[in-house]
N, C-alpha and C positions, 0 to 999 in steps of 0.2 A: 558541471555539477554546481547545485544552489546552494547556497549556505543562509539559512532563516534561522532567526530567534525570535521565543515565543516564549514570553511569562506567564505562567499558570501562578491565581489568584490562591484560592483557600484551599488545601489541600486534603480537608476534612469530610471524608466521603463514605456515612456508615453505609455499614450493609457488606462493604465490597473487601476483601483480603487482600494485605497489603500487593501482590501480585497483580490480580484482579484491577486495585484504584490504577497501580504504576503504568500497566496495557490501556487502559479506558483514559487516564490523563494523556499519555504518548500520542493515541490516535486523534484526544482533540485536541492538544496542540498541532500537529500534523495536518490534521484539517483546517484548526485557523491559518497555516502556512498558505498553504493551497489555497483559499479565498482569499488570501492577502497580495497573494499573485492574481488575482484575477480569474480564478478556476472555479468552477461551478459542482455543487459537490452532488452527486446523482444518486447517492446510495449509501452507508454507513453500516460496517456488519452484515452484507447482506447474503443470507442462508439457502445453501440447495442441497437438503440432507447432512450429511457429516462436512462438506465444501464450504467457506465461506471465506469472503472476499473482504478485506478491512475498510477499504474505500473505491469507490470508481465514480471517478471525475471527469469533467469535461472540460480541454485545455482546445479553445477554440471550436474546430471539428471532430476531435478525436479522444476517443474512449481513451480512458486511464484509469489503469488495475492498479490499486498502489496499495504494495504491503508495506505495515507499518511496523517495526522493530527497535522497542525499547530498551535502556538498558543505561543503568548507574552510570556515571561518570567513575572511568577507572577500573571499570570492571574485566572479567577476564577475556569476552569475545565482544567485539564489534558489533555494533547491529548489523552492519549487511553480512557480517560470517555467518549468520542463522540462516541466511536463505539458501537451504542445500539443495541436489537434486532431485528430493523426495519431495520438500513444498514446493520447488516450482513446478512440477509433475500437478500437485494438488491445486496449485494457483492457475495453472493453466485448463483443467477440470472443470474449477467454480468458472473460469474467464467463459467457457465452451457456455455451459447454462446461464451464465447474466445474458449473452449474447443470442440464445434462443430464446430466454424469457422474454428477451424485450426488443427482440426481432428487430435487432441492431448489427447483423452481420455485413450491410455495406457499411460501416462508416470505418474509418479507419482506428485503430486503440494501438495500445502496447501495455507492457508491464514497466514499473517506474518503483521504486522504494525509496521510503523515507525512513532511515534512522532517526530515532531520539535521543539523547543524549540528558539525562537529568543530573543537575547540580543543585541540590538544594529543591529547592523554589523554581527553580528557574530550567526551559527546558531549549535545547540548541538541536533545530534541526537542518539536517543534510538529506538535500534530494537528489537520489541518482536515477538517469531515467536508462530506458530501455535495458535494464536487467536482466528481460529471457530475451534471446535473439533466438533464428531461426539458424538451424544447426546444432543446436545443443538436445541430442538427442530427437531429433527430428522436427520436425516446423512447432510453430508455438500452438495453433490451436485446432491443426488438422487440417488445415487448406493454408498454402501457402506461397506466393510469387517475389515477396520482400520479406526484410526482417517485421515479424510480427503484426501482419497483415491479413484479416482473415480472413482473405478470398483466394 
C-alpha cells in the first residue's frame, strides 16, 4: 500500500456543489498521484450508459481500473468502506465494456482504489491495489485463470 500526498491549489470552483467540487478535486488529486508514480492516465470518467469508471491507467503493461473515494478527514466511513459488493459488481460491468471498447482484452489489468482523504487544502492519498480479486462472487470480469485477469 502507497501512501501519496497531493496539495490542491484554489479550491474555488463555480458551477459545481460542494459534493460535486470535493469528488472532481479527489479524483484529480488521485490522478496527479498516479502520474507522480509514473502511470500513464488512459481515461478520466469514462462512460457506458449508467457504468462509469473514475480512472483507468496504465502502470507499465497493465490496465488499471481505479476507483476513487473521497471523504473529509474525520469522517464517519473510510473511503475504501464505500466500495461494497453492489460497486464492485458495477466497476467490474464498466471494466467488461472499457475492455471491449478498446479491444484490450489481452493485456493484463486489475482493479486498484485510491482513497482521498481532505484536510483543509490539503489532500492525502492512499492506494490500495487489487481490491476485486477473483472469487469474490465469481471471477472479476467473466473469464478468468488468475486473480483479475481477463482471459
Amino acid at each position: 500500500m502507497a501512501f501519496l500526498s497531493f496539495f490542491s491549489g484554489n479550491d474555488a470552483r463555480s458551477g459545481l456543489l460542494p459534493s460535486s467540487r470535493t469528488g472532481s478535486e479527489g479524483e484529480a488529486a488521485a490522478a496527479a498521484a498516479l502520474v507522480g508514480m509514473g502511470w500513464k492516465i488512459l481515461d478520466r470518467n469514462w462512460r457506458s450508459g449508467h457504468l462509469e469508471l473514475d480512472i483507468v491507467a496504465s502502470e507499465s503493461n497493465t490496465i488499471v481500473f481505479v476507483e476513487v473515494k473521497t471523504r473529509a478527514a474525520g469522517g464517519m466511513q473510510r473511503p475504501f468502506e464505500a466500495l461494497d459488493s453492489e460497486k464492485r459488481e458495477r466497476l467490474k460491468r464498466a471494466a467488461r465494456c472499457w475492455l471491449d471498447a478498446h479491444d484490450a482484452w489481452d493485456r493484463p489489468c486489475r482493479f486498484d482504489l485510491v482513497g482521498v482523504t481532505m484536510r483543509g487544502g490539503e489532500y492525502e492519498t492512499e492506494l490500495m491495489q487489487n481490491v476485486i480479486e477473483c472469487g469474490e462472487g465469481g471471477d472479476a470480469v467473466g473469464r478468468c485463470d488468475t486473480a483479475w485477469q481477463p482471459w
